[in-house]
Each structure stands twice: as C-alpha cells, then as structure tokens.
N, C-alpha and C positions, 0 to 999 in steps of 0.2 A: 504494500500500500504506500509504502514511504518513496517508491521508486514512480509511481504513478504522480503523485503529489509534485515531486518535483518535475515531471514531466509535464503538468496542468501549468507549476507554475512558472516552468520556462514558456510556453505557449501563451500563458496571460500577458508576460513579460514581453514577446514578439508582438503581440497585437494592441499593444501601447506604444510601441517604439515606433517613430515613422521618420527613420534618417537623423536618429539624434536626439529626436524631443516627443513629448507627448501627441501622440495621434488629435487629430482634429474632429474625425470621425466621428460621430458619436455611437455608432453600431462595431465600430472597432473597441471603443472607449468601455460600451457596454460590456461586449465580449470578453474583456478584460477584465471587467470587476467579476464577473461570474465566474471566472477561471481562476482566480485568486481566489475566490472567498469557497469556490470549491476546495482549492489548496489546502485553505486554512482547516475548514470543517475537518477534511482528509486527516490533518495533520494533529489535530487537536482530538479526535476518536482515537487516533491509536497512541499519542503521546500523554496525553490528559490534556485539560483546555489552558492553563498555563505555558506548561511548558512547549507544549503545540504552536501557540501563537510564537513562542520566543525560537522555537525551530523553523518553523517558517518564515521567520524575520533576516534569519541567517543564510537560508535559502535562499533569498529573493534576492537579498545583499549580494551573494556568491553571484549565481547568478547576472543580474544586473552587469557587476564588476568585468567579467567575463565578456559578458557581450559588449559592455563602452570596448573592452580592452580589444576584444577583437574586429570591432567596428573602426576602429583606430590605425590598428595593424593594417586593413583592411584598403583606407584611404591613405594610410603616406605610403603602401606600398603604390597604388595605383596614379601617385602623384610622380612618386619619382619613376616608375617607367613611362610618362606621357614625354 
C-alpha cells in the first residue's frame, strides 16, 4: 500500500506541475488534490493518522525535490546543446 501511495502521490505531484509552477488548470488542479488526499488517506490507514500525514509530508518533499532537480538537469542540459 505504501508503494501505491507514493505512486498517487508522484502523479498528484505531475499534474500540478506545469513547467515549473502550479498548473492553471483547474481540472488539473482538481486532479491533484484528489490524488494527494488519496495519498494521504493511503498513508494514514496503514501508518496511523499522525504519523501518516508526517510520512506523506516526507514523501511529497522527496518527491517534489526530485522532480525540480531533474526538471533542472533537464533544461541546462538542453540549453547547452542548443
């Protein structure tokens, strides 16, 4: 279940991102809060609802990190082969 969770809440994380900043979308924006707060739920039955919420904070965080960092990687690679 913990492996699902974090797989909702990198996909919530994708569908909020739009090149850097928060989606404008608001059926993206949606799709995003429902995929997180699924996360959470997830995370929060099978951790207890404390500690759930503070593992899925950590999650998101990682996460997150991960994607700026390779959203990053991403464009100075494709700036210096232009």
């Amino acid at each position: 279940m913990t492996i699902i969770a974090i797989l909702v809440t990198f996909f919530g994380l994708l569908m909020a991102d739009e090149r850097g900043k928060l989606t404008a979308n608001i059926v993206n924006q949606l799709v995003s809060v429902l995929a997180l707060v699924v996360a959470t739920v997830l995370l929060c039955y099978q951790f207890g609802t404390l500690r759930g919420v503070f593992v899925f904070l950590g999650v998101a965080s990682v996460l997150g990190t991960l994607l700026t960092l390779f959203r990053a990687k991403l464009i100075n690679n494709s700036v210096h082969s232009s």
